[in-house]
ROSE-4610 file (N, C-alpha, C; in Angstrom, 1 decimal, always signed):
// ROSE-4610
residu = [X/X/X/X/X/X/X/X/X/X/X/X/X/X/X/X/X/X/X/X/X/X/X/X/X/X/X/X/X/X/X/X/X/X/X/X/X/X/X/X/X/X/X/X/X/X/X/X/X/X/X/X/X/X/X/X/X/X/X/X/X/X/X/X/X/X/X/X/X/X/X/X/X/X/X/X/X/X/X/X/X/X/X/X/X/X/X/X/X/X/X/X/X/X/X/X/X/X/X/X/X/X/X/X/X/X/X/X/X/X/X/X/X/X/X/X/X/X/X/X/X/X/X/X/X/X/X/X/X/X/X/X/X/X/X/X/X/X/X/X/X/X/X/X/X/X/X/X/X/X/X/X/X/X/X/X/X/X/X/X/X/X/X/X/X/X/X/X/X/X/X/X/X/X/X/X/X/X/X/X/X/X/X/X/X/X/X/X/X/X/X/X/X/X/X/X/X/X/X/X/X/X/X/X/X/X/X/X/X/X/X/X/X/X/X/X/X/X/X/X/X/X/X/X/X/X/X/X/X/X/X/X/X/X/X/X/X/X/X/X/X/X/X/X/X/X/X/X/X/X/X/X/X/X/X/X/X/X/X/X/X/X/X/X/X/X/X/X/X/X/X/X/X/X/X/X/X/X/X/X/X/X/X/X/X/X/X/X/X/X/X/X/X/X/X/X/X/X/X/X/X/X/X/X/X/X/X/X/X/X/X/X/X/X/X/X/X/X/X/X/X/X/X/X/X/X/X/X/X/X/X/X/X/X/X/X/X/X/X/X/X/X/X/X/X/X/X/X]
num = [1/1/1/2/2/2/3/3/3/4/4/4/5/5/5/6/6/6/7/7/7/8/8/8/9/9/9/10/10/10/11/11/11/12/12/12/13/13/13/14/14/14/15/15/15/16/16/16/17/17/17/18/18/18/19/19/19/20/20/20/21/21/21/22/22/22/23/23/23/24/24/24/25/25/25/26/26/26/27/27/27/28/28/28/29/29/29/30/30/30/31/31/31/32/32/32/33/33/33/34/34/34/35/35/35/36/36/36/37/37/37/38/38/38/39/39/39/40/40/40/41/41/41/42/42/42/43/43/43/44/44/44/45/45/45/46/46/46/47/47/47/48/48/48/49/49/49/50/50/50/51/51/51/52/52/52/53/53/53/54/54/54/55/55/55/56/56/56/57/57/57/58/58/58/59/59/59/60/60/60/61/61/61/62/62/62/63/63/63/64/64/64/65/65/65/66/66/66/67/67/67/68/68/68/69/69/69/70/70/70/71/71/71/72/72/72/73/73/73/74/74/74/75/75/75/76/76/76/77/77/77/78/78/78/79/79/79/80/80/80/81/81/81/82/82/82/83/83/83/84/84/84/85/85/85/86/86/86/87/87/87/88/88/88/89/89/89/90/90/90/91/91/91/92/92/92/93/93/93/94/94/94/95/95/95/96/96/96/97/97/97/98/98/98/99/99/99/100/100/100/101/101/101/102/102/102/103/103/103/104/104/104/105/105/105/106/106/106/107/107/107/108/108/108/109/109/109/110/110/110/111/111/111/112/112/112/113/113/113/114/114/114/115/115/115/116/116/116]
x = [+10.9/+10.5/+9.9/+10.6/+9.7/+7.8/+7.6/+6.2/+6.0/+6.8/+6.3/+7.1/+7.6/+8.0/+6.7/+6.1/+4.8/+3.6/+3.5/+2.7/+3.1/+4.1/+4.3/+4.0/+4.4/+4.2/+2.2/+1.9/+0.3/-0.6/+0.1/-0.8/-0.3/+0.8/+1.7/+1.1/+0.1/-0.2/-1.4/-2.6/-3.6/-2.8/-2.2/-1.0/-0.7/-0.2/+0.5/-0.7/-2.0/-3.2/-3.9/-2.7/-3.0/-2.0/-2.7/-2.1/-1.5/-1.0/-0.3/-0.4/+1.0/+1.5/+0.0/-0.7/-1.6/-2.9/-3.5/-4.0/-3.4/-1.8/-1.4/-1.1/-1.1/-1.0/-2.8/-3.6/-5.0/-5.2/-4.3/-4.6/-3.7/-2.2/-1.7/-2.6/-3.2/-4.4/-5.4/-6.1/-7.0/-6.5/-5.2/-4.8/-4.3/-4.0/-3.7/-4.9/-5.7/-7.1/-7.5/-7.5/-7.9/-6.9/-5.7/-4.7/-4.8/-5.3/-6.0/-7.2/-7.9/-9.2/-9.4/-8.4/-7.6/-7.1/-6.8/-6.0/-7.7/-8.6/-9.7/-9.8/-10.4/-11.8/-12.4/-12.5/-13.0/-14.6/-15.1/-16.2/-16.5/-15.7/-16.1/-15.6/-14.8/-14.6/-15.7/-16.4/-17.9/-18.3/-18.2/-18.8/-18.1/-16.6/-15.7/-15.1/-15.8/-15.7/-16.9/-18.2/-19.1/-19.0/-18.3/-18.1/-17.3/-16.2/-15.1/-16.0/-16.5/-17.3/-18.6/-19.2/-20.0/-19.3/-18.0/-16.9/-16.7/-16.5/-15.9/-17.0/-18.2/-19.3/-19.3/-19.2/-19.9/-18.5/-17.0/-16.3/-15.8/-16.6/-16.6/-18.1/-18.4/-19.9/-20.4/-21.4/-21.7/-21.2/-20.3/-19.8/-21.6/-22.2/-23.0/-22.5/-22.1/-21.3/-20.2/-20.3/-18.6/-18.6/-19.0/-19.2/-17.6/-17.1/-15.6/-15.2/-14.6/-14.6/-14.8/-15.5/-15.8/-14.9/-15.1/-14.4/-12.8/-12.4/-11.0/-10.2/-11.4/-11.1/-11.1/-12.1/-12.4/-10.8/-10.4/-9.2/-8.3/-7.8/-6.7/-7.2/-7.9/-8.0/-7.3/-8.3/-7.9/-6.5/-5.9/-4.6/-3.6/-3.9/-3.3/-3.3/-4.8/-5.0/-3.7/-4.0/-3.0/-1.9/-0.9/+0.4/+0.9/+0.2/+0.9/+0.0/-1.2/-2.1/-1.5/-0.1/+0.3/+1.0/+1.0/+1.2/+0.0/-0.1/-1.3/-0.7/+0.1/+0.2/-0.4/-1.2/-1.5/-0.9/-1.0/+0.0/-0.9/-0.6/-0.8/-0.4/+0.3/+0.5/+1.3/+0.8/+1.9/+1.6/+2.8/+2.8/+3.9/+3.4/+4.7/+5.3/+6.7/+7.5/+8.4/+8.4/+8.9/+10.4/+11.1/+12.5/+12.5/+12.9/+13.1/+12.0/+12.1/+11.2/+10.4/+11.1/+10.3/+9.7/+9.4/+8.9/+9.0/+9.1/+9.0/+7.8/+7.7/+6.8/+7.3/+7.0/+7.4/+6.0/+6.3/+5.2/+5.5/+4.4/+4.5/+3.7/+4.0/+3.4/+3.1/+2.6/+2.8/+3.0/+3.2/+3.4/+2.6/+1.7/+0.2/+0.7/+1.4/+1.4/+0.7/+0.9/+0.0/-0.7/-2.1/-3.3/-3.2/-3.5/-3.5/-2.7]
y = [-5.0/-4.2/-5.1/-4.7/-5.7/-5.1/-6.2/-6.0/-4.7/-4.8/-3.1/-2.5/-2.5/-0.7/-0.7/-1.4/-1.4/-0.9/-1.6/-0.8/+0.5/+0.6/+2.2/+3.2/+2.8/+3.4/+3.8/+2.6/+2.8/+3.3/+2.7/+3.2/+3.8/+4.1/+5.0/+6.1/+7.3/+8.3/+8.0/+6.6/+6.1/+5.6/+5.1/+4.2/+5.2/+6.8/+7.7/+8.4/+8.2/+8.7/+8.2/+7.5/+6.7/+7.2/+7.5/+8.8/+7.8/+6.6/+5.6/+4.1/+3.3/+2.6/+1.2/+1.4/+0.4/+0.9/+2.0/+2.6/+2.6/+2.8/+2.4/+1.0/+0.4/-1.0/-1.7/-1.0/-1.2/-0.6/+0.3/+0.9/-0.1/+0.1/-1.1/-2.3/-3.0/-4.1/-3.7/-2.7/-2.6/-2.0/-1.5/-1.7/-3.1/-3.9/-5.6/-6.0/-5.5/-6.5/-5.4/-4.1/-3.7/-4.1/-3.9/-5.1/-6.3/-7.1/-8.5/-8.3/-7.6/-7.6/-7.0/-6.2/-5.6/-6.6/-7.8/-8.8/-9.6/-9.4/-10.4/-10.1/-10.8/-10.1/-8.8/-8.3/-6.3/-7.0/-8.0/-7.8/-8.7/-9.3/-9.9/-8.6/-7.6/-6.7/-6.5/-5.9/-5.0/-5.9/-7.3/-8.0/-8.2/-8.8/-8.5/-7.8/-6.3/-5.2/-5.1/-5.5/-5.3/-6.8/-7.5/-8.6/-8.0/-7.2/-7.1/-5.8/-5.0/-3.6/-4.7/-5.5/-6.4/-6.7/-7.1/-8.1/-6.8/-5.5/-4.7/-4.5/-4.3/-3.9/-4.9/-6.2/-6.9/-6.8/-6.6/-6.5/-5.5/-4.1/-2.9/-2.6/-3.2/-2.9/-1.4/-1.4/+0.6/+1.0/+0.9/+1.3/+1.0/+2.0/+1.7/+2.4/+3.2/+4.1/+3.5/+3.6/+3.1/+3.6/+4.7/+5.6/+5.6/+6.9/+7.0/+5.7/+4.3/+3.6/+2.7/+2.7/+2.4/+3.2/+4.5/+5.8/+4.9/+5.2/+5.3/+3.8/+2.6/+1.3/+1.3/+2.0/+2.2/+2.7/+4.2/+4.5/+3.8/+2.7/+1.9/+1.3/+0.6/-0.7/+0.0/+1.4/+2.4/+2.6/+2.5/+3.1/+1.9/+0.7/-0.5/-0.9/-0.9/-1.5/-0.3/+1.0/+1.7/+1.4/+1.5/+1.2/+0.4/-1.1/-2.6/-3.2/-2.8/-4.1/-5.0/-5.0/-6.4/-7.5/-7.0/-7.8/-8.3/-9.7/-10.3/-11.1/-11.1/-12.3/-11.1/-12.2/-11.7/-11.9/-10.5/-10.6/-11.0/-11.9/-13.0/-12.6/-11.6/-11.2/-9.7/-8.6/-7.3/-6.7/-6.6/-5.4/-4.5/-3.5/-1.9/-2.6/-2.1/-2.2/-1.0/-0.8/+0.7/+0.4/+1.5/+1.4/+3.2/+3.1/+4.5/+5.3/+6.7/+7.4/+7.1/+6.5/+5.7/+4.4/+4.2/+2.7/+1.8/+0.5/-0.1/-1.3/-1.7/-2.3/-3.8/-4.2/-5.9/-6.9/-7.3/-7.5/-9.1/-10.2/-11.6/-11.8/-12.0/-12.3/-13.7/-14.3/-15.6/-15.4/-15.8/-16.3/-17.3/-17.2/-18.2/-18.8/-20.1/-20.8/-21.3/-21.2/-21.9/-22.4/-22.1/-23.8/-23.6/-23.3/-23.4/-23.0]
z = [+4.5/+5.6/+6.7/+8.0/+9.2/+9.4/+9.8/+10.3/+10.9/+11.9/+13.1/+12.4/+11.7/+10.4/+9.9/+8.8/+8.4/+9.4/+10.2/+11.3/+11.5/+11.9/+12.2/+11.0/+9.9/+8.7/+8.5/+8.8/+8.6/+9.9/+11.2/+11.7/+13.1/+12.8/+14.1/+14.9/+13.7/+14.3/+15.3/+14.9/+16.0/+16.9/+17.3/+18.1/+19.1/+18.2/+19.0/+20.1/+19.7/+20.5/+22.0/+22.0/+23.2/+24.3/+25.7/+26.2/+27.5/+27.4/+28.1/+27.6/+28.5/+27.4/+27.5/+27.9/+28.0/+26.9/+26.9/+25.8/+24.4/+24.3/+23.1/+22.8/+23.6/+23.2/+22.8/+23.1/+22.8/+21.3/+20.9/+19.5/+18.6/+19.2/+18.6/+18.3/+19.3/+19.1/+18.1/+18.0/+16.8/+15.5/+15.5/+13.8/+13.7/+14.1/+13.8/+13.5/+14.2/+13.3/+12.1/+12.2/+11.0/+10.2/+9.8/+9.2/+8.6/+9.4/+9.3/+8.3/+8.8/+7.8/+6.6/+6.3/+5.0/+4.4/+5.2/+3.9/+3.6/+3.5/+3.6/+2.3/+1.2/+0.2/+0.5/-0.1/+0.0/+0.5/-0.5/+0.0/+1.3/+2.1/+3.5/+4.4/+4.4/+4.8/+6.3/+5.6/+6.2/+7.6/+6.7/+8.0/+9.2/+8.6/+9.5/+10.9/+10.0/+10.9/+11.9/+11.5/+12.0/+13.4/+13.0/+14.0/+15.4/+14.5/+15.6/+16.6/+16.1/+16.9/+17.9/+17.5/+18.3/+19.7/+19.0/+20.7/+21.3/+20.9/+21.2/+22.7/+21.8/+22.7/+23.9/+23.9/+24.6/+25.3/+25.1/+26.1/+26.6/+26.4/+26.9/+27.7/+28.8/+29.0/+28.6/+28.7/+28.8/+27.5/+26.4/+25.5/+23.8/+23.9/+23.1/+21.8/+21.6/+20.2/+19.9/+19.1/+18.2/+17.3/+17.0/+15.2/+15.1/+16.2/+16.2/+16.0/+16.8/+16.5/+15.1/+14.8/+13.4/+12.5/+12.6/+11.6/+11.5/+12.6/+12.9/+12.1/+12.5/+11.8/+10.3/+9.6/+8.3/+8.2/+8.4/+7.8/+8.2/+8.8/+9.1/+8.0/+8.1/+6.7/+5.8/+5.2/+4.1/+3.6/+5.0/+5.1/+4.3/+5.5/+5.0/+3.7/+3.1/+1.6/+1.0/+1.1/+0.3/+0.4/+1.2/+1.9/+1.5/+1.9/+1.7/+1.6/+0.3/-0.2/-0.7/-1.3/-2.0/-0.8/+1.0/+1.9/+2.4/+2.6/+3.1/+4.5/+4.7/+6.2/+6.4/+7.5/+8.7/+10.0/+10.7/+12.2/+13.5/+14.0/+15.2/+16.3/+16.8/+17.8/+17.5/+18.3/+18.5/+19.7/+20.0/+21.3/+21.8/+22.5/+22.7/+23.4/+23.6/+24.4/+24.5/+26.3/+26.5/+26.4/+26.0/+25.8/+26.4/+27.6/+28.2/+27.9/+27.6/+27.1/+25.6/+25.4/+23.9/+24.3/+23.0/+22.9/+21.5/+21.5/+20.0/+20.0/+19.2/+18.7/+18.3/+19.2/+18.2/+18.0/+16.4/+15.8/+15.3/+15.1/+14.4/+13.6/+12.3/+12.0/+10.8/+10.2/+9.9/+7.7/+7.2/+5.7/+5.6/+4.7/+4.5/+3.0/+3.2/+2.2/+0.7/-0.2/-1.3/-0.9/-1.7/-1.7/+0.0/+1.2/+1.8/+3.7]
């Protein structure tokens, strides 16, 4: 299965909540790192998340809540670990692309070698 089938599979319906192609491409952006941080250790998780809601803040001025945010990250991970916890690459780049009234998703992402 490609990368952006996987994505779509896990996290298509946040993706679909974005009510233009630049807001979906920002949801697209935050299931890739909830993704990413699904492949961590369960227990660096927390921090992880708590890192990424920090940048969020400091590059959304005015944005002091992120409960929703947070919520919405939790069940992506959730989603991910269930789906395809036995896939660990992590994806390095994704983004929408409009195809007429639709759109697709093209996703990269890397195979992390043995030992390293």
């Amino acid at each position: 299965m490609k990368t952006s089938e996987m994505i779509i599979a896990f996290a298509g319906d946040f993706i679909e909540t974005g009510n233009s192609m630049e807001q979906r491409q920002s949801c697209l952006n935050a299931a890739c790192t909830a993704w990413n941080i699904a492949n961590l250790p369960k227990h660096q998780r927390r921090r992880a998340l708590q890192r990424y809601l920090q940048r969020y803040r400091e590059e959304n001025q005015g944005v002091e809540d992120v409960v929703f945010l947070r919520k919405d990250m939790e069940q992506l991970i959730k989603q991910k670990t269930k789906k395809f916890g036995q896939v660990e690459k992590p994806i390095v780049h994704a983004e929408i692309r409009e195809d007429g009234a639709r759109y697709s998703i093209f996703a990269v992402s890397v195979r992390m070698e043995e030992g390293g």
